[in-house]
C-alpha positions as CSV (number, residue, x, y, z in Angstrom):
1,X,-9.7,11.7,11.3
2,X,-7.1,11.3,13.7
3,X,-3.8,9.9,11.9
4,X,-0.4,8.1,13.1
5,X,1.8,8.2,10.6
6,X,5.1,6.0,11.4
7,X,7.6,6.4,8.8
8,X,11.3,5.8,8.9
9,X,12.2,9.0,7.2
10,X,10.5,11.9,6.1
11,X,11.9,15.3,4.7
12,X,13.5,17.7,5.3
13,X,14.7,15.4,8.9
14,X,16.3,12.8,7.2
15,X,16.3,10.7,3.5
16,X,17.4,8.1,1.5
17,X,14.7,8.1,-1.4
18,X,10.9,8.7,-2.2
19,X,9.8,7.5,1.2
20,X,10.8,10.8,2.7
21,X,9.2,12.4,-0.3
22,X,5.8,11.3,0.3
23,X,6.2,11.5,4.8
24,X,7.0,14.9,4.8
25,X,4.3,16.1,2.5
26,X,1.8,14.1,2.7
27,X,0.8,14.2,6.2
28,X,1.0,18.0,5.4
29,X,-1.5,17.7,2.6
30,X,-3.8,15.5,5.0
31,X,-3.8,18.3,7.6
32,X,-4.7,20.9,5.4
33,X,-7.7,19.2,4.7
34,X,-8.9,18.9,8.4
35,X,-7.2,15.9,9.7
36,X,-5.0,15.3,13.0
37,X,-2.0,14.0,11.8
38,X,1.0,12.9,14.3
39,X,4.0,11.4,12.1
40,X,6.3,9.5,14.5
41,X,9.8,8.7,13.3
42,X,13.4,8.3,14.5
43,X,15.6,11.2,15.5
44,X,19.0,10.6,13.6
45,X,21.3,12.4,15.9
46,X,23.6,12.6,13.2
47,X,21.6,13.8,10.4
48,X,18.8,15.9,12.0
49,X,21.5,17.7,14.9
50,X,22.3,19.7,12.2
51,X,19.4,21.4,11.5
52,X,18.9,22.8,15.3
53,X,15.0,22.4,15.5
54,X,13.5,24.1,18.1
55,X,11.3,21.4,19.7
56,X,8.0,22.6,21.0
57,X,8.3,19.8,24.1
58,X,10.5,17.0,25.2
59,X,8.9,13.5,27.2
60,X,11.9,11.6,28.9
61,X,12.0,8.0,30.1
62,X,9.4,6.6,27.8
63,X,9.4,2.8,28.6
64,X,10.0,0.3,25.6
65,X,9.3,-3.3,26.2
66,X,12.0,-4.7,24.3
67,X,12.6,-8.4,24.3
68,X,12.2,-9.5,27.9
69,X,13.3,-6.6,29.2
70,X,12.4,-2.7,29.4
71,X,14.3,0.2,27.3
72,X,14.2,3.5,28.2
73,X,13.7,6.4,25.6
74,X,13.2,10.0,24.8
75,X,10.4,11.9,22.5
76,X,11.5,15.2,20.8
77,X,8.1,16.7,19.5
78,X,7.8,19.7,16.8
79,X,4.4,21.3,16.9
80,X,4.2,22.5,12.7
81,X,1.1,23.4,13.2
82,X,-3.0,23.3,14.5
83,X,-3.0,19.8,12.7
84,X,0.1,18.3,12.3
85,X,2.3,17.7,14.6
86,X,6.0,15.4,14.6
87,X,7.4,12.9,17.3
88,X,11.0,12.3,17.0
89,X,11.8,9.1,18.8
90,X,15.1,9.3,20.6
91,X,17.5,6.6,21.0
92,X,20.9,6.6,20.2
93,X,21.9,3.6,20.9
94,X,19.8,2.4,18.1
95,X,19.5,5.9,15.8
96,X,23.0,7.7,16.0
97,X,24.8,6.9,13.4
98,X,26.2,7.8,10.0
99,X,23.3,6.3,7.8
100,X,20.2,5.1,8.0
101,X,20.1,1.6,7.2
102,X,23.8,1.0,6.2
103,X,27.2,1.6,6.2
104,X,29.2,1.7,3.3
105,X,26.6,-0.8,0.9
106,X,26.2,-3.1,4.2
107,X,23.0,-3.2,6.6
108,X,23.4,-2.4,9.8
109,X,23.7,-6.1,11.8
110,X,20.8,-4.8,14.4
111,X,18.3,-3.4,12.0
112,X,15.8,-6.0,13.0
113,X,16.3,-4.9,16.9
114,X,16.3,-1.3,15.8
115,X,13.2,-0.7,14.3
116,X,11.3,-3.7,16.1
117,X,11.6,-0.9,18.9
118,X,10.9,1.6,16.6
119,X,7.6,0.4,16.2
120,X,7.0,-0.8,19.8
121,X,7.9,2.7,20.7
122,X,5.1,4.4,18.9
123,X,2.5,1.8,20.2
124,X,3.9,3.1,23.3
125,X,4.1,6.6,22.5
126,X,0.2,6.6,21.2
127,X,-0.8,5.1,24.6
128,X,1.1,7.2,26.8
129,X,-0.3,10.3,24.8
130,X,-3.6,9.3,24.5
131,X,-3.3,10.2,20.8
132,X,-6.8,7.7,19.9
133,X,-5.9,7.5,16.2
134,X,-8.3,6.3,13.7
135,X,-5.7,5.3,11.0
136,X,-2.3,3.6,11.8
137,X,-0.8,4.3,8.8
138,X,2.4,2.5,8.5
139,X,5.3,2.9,5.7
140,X,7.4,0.1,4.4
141,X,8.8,-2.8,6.3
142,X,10.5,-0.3,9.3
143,X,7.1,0.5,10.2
144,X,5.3,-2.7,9.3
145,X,5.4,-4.3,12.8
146,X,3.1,-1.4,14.5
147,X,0.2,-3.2,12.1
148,X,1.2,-6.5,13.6
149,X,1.0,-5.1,16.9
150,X,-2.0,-3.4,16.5
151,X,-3.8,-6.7,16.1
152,X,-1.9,-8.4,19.1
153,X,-2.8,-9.0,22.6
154,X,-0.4,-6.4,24.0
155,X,-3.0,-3.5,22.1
156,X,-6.3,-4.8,20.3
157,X,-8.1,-4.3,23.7
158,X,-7.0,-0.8,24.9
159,X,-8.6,2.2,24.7
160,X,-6.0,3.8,22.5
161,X,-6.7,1.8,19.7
162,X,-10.3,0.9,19.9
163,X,-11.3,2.8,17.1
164,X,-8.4,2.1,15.0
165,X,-7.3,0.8,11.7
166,X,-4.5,0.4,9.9
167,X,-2.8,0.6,6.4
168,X,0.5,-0.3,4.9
169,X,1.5,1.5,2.2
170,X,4.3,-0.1,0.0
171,X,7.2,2.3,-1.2
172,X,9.6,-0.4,-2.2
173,X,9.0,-4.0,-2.2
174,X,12.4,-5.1,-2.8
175,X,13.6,-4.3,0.6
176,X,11.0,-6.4,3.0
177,X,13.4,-6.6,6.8
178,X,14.1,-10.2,5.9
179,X,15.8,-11.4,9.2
180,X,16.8,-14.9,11.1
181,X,13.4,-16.5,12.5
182,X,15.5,-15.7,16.2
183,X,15.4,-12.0,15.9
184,X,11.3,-12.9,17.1
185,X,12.6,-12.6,20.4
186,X,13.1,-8.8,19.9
187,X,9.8,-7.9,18.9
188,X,8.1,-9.6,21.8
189,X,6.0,-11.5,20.1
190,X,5.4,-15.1,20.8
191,X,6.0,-17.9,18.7
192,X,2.3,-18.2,17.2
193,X,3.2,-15.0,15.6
194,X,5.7,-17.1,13.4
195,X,3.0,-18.2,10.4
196,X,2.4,-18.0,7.1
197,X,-0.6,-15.8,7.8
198,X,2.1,-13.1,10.0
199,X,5.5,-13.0,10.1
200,X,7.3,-16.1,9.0
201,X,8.4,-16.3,5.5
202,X,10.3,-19.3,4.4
203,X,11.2,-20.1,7.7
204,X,12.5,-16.3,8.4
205,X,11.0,-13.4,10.0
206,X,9.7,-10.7,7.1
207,X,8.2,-7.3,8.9
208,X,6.7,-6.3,5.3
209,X,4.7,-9.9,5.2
210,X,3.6,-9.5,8.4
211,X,2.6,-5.8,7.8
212,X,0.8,-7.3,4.5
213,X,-1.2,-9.9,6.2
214,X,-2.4,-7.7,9.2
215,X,-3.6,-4.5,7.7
216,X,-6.8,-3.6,7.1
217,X,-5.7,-1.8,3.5
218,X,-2.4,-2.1,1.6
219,X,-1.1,0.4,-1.2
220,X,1.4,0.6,-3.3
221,X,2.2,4.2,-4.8
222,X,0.9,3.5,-8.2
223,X,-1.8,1.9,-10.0
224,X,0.1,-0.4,-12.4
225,X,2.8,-0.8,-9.5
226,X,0.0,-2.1,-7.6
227,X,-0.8,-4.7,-10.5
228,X,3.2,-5.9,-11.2
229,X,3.8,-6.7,-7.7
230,X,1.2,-9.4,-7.9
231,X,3.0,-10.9,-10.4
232,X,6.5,-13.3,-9.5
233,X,8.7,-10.9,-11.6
234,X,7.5,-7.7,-9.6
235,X,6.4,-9.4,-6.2
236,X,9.8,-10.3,-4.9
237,X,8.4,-13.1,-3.0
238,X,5.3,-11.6,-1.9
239,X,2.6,-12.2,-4.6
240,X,1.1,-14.8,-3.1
241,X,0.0,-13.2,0.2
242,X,-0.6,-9.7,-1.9
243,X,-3.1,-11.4,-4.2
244,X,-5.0,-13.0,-1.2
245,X,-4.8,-9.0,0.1
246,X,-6.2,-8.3,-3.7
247,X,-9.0,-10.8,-3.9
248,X,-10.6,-9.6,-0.3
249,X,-10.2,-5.9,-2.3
250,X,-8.1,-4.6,0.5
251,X,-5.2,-3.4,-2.3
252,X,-4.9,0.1,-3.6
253,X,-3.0,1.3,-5.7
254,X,-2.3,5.0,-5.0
255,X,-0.4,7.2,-7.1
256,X,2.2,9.5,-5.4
257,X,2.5,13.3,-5.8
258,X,5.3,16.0,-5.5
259,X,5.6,19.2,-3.5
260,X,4.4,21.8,-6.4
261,X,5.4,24.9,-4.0
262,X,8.5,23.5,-4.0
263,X,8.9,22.3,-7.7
264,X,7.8,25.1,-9.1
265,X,10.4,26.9,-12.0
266,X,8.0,30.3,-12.0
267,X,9.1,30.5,-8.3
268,X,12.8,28.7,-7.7
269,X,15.1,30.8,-6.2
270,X,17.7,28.3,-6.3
271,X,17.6,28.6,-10.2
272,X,20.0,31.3,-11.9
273,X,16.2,32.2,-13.7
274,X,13.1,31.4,-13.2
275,X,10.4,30.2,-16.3
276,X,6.8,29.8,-17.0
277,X,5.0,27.7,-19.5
278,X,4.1,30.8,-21.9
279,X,7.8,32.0,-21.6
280,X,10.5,29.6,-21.4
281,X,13.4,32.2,-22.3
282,X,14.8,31.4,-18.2
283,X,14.7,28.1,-19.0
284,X,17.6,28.4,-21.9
285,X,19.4,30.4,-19.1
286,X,19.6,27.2,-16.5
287,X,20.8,25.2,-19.4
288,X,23.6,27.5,-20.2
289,X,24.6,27.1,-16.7
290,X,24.2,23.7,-16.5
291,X,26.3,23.3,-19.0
292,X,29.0,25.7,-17.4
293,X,28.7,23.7,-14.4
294,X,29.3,20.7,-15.0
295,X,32.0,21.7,-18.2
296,X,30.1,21.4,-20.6
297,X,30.3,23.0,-24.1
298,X,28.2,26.1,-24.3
299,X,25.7,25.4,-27.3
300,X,22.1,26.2,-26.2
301,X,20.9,23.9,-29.3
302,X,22.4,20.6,-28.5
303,X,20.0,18.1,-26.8
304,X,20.8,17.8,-23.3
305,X,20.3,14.5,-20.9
306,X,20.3,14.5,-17.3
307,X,19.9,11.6,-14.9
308,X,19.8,11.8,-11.3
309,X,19.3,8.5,-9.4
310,X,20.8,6.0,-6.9
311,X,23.4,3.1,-9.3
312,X,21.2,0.1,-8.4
313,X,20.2,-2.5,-10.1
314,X,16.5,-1.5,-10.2
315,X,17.2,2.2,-11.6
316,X,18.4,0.2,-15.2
317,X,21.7,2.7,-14.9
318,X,23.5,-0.3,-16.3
319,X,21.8,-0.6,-19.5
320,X,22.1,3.7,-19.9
321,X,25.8,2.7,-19.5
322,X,26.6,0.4,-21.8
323,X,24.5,2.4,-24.5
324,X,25.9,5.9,-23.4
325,X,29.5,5.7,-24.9
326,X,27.7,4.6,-28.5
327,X,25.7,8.0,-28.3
328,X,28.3,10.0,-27.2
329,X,30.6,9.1,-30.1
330,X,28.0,9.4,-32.9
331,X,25.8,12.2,-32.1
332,X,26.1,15.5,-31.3
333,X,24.5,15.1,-27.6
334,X,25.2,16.2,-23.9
335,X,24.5,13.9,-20.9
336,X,24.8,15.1,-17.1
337,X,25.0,11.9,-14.5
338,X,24.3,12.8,-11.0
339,X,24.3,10.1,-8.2
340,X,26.0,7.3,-6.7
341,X,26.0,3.7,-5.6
342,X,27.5,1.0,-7.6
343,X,31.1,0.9,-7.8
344,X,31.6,-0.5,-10.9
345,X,28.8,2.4,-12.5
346,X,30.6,5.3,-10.5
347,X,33.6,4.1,-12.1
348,X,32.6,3.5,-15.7
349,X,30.7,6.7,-15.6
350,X,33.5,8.8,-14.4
351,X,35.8,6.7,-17.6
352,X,33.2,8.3,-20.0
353,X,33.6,11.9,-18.3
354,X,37.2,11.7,-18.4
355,X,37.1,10.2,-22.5
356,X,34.0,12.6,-23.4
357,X,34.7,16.3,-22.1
358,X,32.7,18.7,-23.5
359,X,29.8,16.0,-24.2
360,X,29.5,14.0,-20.5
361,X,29.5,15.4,-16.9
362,X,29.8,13.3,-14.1
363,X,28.9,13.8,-10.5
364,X,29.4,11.2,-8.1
365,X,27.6,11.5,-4.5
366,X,24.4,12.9,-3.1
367,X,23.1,15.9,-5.1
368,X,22.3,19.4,-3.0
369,X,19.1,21.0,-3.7
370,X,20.3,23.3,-5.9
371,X,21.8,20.9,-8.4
372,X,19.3,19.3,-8.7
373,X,16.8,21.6,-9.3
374,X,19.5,23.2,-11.5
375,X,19.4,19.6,-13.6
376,X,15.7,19.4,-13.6
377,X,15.7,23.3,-15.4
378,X,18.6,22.5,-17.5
379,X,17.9,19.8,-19.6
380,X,15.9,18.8,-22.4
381,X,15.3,15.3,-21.7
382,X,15.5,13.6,-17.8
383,X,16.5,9.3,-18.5
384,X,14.8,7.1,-16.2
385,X,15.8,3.2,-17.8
386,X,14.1,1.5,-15.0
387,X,13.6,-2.1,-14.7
388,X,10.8,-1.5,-11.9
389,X,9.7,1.8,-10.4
390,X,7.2,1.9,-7.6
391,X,6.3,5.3,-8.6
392,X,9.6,7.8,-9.2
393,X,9.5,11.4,-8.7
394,X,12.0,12.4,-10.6
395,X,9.9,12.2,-14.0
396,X,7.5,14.6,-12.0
397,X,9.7,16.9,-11.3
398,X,11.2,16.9,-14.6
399,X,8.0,17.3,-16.5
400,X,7.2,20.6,-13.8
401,X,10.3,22.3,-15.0
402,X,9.4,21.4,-18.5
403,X,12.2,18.5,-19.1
404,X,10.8,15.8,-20.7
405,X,11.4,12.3,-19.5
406,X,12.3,9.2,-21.3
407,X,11.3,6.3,-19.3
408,X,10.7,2.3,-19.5
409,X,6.9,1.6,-19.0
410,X,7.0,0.2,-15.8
411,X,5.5,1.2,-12.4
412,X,4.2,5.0,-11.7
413,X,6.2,5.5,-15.3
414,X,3.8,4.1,-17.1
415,X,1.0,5.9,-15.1
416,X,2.3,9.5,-15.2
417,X,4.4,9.8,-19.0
418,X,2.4,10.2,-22.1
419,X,3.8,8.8,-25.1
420,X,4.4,10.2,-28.2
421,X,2.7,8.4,-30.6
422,X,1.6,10.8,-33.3
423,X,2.2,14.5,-33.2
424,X,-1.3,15.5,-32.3
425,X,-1.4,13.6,-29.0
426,X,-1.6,15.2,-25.7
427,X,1.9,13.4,-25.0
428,X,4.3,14.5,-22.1
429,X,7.5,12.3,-22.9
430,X,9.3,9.5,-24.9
431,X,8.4,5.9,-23.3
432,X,10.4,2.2,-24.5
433,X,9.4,-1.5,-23.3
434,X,12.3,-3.2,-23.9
435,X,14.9,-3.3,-21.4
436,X,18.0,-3.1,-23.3
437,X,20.8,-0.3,-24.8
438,X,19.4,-0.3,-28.3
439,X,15.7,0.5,-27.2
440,X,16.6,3.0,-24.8
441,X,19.2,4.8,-27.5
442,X,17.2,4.4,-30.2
443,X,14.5,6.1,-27.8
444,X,16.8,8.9,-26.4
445,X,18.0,9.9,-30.4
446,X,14.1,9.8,-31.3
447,X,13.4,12.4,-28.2
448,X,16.6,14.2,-29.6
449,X,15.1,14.1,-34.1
450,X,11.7,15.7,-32.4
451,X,13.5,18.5,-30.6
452,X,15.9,19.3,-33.6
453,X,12.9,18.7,-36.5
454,X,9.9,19.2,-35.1
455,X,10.3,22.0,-32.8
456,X,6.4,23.0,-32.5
457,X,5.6,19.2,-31.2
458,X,8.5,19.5,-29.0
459,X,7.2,23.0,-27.4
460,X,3.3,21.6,-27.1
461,X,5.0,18.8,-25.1
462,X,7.0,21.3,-23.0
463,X,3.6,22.9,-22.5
464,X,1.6,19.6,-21.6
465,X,4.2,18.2,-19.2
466,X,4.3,21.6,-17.5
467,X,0.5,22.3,-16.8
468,X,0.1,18.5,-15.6
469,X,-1.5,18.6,-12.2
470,X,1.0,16.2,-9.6
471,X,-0.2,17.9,-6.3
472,X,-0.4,16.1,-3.3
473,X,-4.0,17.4,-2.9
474,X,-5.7,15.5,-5.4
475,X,-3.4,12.4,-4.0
476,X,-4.6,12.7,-0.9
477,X,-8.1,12.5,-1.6
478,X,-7.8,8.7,-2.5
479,X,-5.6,8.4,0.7
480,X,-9.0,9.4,2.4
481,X,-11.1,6.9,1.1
482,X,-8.6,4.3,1.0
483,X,-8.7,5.5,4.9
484,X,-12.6,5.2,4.6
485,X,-12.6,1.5,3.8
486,X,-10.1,0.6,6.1
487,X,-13.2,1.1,8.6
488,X,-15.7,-0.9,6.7
């Protein structure tokens, strides 16, 4: 198949979160198994000038309608290979700037402008480059408008797009480019565009809704994920139109892998040693210098805890909060926090640092690669209290480097961590249901009784979690016949 990918972010060019995850090696994994992919996404001056790519070819003065007028644009393009190929839309007007989305916790005041002509540039760019995809696939409400105007009157009818078909897959549904009903006017779309069955949602324009109600599939990156958000608790507004999506069987629900080349302890180089399943001694050695670096006492057999995650609301850090001063002062425990967000959790965390040394480390801010890989070796036990979870990676990662998680059974947590229910089940990690401090302490000392007392349970685990297959190749299978009836 031909693909267009459109995706706001996609590693290793530029990322906020899981999105970039699955755009960078996905479309990689889809190549490798014969398709044409061409991923189209924003060149972040900022961000991306620092990694001097060597473009393969440049196209200059690529004309954007935008509003009731015409924009004028660049297209950077990075040949990785036969198959696969990136288009780096250039505008910095719109795409130079410190962040992404925001600045300092606050959206950007044009993000409806900037990525309605994100989209209408890749329409655009597909036409000018006669790139005759089969499958639009679109990613989260940045990209969700290129569905909308794939079914419009500006591209139904050409050539281009004859043949084509698109799906949405949902990363996030709590973030849905939720604007005033007079941003329309940007997108070029008329006013009979502003329905219940497109893009008005309670009397605003949504680019997710609209993406929802004109693709021909819709996924989110899980199976149960794919259930909650048809509920009113998961659905943030949308479970209506998703369970008219559901009933006409156009809903997936796909779960996401990881890069195993990449996550792979036998071959880290960024670790101080590297570890298999059969021989773990490398793995005490990343805890030791876990511990070292983030001032830690040196004691390879106290449990160790690591987190690494954004302070939002949805990651549950609050509730690891108020519990983790409780554990700290009546168990003989280590706990490594690494992310930011929140003030008020950057701050309390950093309190618990400063009244725990020895037993907490703290960092606050964006984590390299090497710490956190180094996190993922180091610890026993990765805590992941989330009150939703599309998918998460992190537990993925975690069990690849042989870290067990403890997670909340929601979302791709509940698809991907096997509980430990007796000691002769194939389980991977320690899972709780209730969202609160006592059932995710009296989960994380559990985790902590099985690693001190029963330590041939604890290794079979270790040995389970490790061996798990998360590769993007068997994920991408179902992309393909998720692809398949997008056609039908």
């Amino acid at each position: 198949m031909k693909i267009l990918w459109v995706t706001s972010e996609a590693t290793p060019y530029a990322k906020t979160g899981g999105l970039a995850d699955v755009s960078g090696a996905l479309p990689e994994a889809l190549a490798k198994r014969g398709h044409q992919v061409t991923v189209f996404m924003p060149f972040y001056r900022q961000q991306m000038g620092k990694l001097n790519l060597k473009f393969d070819e440049r196209l200059d003065l690529i004309g954007v309608p935008f509003g009731a007028g015409m924009e004028w644009a660049g297209v950077n393009i990075l040949k990785i290979n036969d198959n696969l190929t990136f288009m780096f839309l250039e505008f910095d007007r719109f795409f130079d700037r410190p962040r992404l989305y925001d600045w300092d916790g606050r959206e950007y005041g044009d993000n409806a402008e900037r990525f309605a002509f994100f989209c209408r540039a890749a329409m655009e760019v597909a036409v000018l480059r006669k790139l005759n995809p089969d499958i639009l696939h679109v990613n989260d409400w940045h990209a969700a408008l290129c569905s909308v105007y794939l079914k419009s009157d500006y591209y139904r009818t050409l050539p281009t797009f004859q043949k084509c078909r698109s799906a949405l897959t949902i990363h996030n549904i709590g973030y849905q480019g939720i604007f005033p009903k007079d941003k329309l006017y940007w997108t070029g779309l008329g006013w009979d565009y502003f329905n219940y069955t497109c893009l008005e949602f309670h009397d605003c324009v949504n680019y997710l809704h609209g993406g929802i109600m004109t693709s021909d599939m819709v996924n989110a990156v899980s199976p149960t994920y794919a259930s909650e958000i048809l509920s009113p608790e998961y659905g943030f507004g949308l479970d209506a139109s998703l369970r008219h999506v559901a009933a006409r069987g156009r809903l997936r629900g796909i779960l996401n892998g990881i890069d195993v080349d990449e996550w792979d302890p036998a071959k880290d180089k960024t670790l101080p040693a590297m570890f298999t399943p059969d021989d773990l001694s490398g793995k005490a050695v990343c805890k030791k210098a876990l511990q070292e670096q983030f001032g830690l006492k040196q004691d390879p057999d106290v449990p160790l805890f690591a987190t690494i995650s954004r302070f939002a609301e949805q990651k549950g850090l609050d509730v690891f909060a108020r519990g983790l001063e409780y554990l700290a002062q009546n168990f003989d425990m280590q706990f490594v926090v690494i992310g930011s967000g929140d003030m008020y959790l950057e701050n309390w965390f950093r309190y618990l640092a400063g009244k725990f040394p020895g037993k907490i480390g703290v960092y606050i801010g964006y984590a390299s690669q090497a710490t956190a890989h180094l996190a993922e070796a180091g610890a026993d036990f990765f805590v992941m209290p989330s009150r939703y979870e599309p998918c998460g990676l992190n537990q993925m990662y975690s069990m690849r480097y042989g870290t067990l998680p403890i997670v909340r059974s929601t979302g791709g947590l509940a698809d991907t961590v096997i509980n430990l229910s007796d000691d002769k089940a194939p389980a991977t990690g320690f899972v709780f249901w209730d969202l609160n401090s006592m059932a995710l302490n009296n989960t994380i000392t559990w985790a902590a009784d099985v690693r001190r007392g029963k330590p041939a349970v604890f290794r079979k685990m270790i040995r389970r979690a490790m061996t798990t297959d998360f590769s993007w190749n068997r994920t991408a299978g179902n992309y393909e016949r998720m692809y398949a009836d997008a056609h039908q």
